[in-house]
N, C-alpha and C positions, 0 to 999 in steps of 0.2 A: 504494500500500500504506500503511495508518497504522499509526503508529508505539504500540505497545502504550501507552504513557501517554495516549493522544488515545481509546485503545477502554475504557482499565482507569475515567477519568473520566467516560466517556459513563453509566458504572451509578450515578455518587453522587447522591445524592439533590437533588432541586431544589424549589422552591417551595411546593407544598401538600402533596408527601412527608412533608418534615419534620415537621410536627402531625399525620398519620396515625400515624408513627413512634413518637412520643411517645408519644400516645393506646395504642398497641397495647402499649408496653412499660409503661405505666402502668398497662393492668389484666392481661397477665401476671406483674409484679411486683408492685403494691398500692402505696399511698402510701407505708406504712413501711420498706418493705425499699429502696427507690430511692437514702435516706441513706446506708445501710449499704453499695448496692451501690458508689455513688459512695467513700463513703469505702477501701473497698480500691481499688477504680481506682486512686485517688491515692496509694495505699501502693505497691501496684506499680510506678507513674510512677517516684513517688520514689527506689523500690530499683532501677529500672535506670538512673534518672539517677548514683544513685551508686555504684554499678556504672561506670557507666562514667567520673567523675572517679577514681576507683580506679585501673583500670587507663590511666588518660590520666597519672595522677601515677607509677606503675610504670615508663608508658613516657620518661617526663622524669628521672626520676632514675635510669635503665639510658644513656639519652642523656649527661646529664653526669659520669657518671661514668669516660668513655669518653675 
């Protein structure tokens, strides 16, 4: 029996996928919007990253205070 991570990685993408991939989201997006899409990506990254020092400092300072 394999183990779900060995079947969930058997679907990422490999070798010549990758620049099909590109290509396909390059012209259902356009060159210009690709910036903008990129740029909220990183806004989101960012807000859950801090997001979670947030409550990683919540749970340190509930810790010492104890």
């Amino acid at each position: 029996m394999q183990s779900l991570l060995t079947i969930w990685l058997g679907f990422l993408p490999t070798g010549m996928e990758w620049p099909i991939i590109l290509v396909v989201i390059l012209l259902l997006f356009g060159g210009k919007k690709i910036p903008e899409l990129m740029k909220g990506i990183g806004k989101g990254v960012r807000g859950f990253k801090d997001g979670l020092k947030e409550i990683e400092n919540d749970i340190n300072t509930d810790d010492s205070s104890k």
